[in-house]
Residue, then its C-alpha position, 0 to 999 in steps of 0.5 A: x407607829x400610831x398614836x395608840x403604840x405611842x401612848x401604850x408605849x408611854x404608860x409601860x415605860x412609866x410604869x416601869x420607870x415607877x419600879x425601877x424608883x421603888x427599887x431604889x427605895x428597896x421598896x417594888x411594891x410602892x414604886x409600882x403603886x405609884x408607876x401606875x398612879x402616874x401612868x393612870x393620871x397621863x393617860x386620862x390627861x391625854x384622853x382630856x387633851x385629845x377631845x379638848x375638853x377643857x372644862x365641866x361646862x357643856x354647851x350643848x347640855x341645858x341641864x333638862x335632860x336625863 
Protein backbone atom coordinates (compact mmCIF):
# COMPACT_ATOMS: atom_id res chain seq x y z
CA UNK A 1 0.00 0.00 0.00
CA UNK A 2 1.25 3.64 -0.56
CA UNK A 3 1.73 6.11 1.46
CA UNK A 4 -1.15 8.37 -0.17
CA UNK A 5 -3.75 5.07 0.48
CA UNK A 6 -2.45 5.24 3.87
CA UNK A 7 -3.01 8.86 4.53
CA UNK A 8 -6.51 8.94 2.30
CA UNK A 9 -7.43 5.80 4.52
CA UNK A 10 -6.43 7.79 8.05
CA UNK A 11 -8.70 10.85 6.88
CA UNK A 12 -11.70 8.68 6.02
CA UNK A 13 -11.52 6.80 9.11
CA UNK A 14 -11.41 10.26 11.22
CA UNK A 15 -14.05 11.33 9.50
CA UNK A 16 -15.96 8.38 10.13
CA UNK A 17 -14.90 8.12 13.64
CA UNK A 18 -16.24 12.11 13.99
CA UNK A 19 -19.78 10.65 13.06
CA UNK A 20 -19.96 7.88 14.83
CA UNK A 21 -18.87 10.79 18.16
CA UNK A 22 -21.78 12.88 16.80
CA UNK A 23 -24.26 10.06 16.98
CA UNK A 24 -23.23 9.43 20.10
CA UNK A 25 -24.22 12.95 21.08
CA UNK A 26 -27.65 12.31 18.66
CA UNK A 27 -26.16 15.21 16.92
CA UNK A 28 -24.31 13.77 13.01
CA UNK A 29 -24.25 16.92 11.52
CA UNK A 30 -21.46 18.33 14.77
CA UNK A 31 -19.50 15.15 14.94
CA UNK A 32 -19.20 15.44 11.03
CA UNK A 33 -18.06 19.11 11.26
CA UNK A 34 -15.68 17.95 13.65
CA UNK A 35 -14.33 14.67 11.84
CA UNK A 36 -13.55 16.75 9.10
CA UNK A 37 -11.76 19.32 11.47
CA UNK A 38 -9.45 17.03 12.72
CA UNK A 39 -9.19 14.75 9.63
CA UNK A 40 -8.25 18.38 7.90
CA UNK A 41 -5.58 19.63 10.73
CA UNK A 42 -3.80 15.89 10.31
CA UNK A 43 -3.39 15.83 7.18
CA UNK A 44 -1.76 19.60 6.69
CA UNK A 45 0.51 18.15 10.05
CA UNK A 46 1.46 15.31 7.75
CA UNK A 47 2.26 17.61 4.55
CA UNK A 48 4.40 19.85 7.34
CA UNK A 49 5.83 16.96 8.60
CA UNK A 50 6.95 15.32 5.16
CA UNK A 51 8.80 18.53 4.12
CA UNK A 52 10.07 18.99 7.26
CA UNK A 53 9.02 22.11 7.72
CA UNK A 54 9.61 23.15 11.10
CA UNK A 55 8.91 26.78 11.05
CA UNK A 56 8.07 30.41 9.38
CA UNK A 57 11.86 30.98 8.71
CA UNK A 58 13.09 30.29 5.23
CA UNK A 59 16.78 30.27 4.80
CA UNK A 60 16.87 30.77 1.20
CA UNK A 61 14.29 33.67 1.26
CA UNK A 62 16.26 37.30 1.79
CA UNK A 63 13.01 39.05 1.99
CA UNK A 64 13.76 41.01 -1.49
CA UNK A 65 11.92 39.02 -3.67
CA UNK A 66 8.68 39.19 -4.94
Amino acid sequence: MSARTVSVLIFVAVVCGGILFGAILQNILLGLVLGLLLATGYALARASWKRRDTGIYDEEDNGAEI
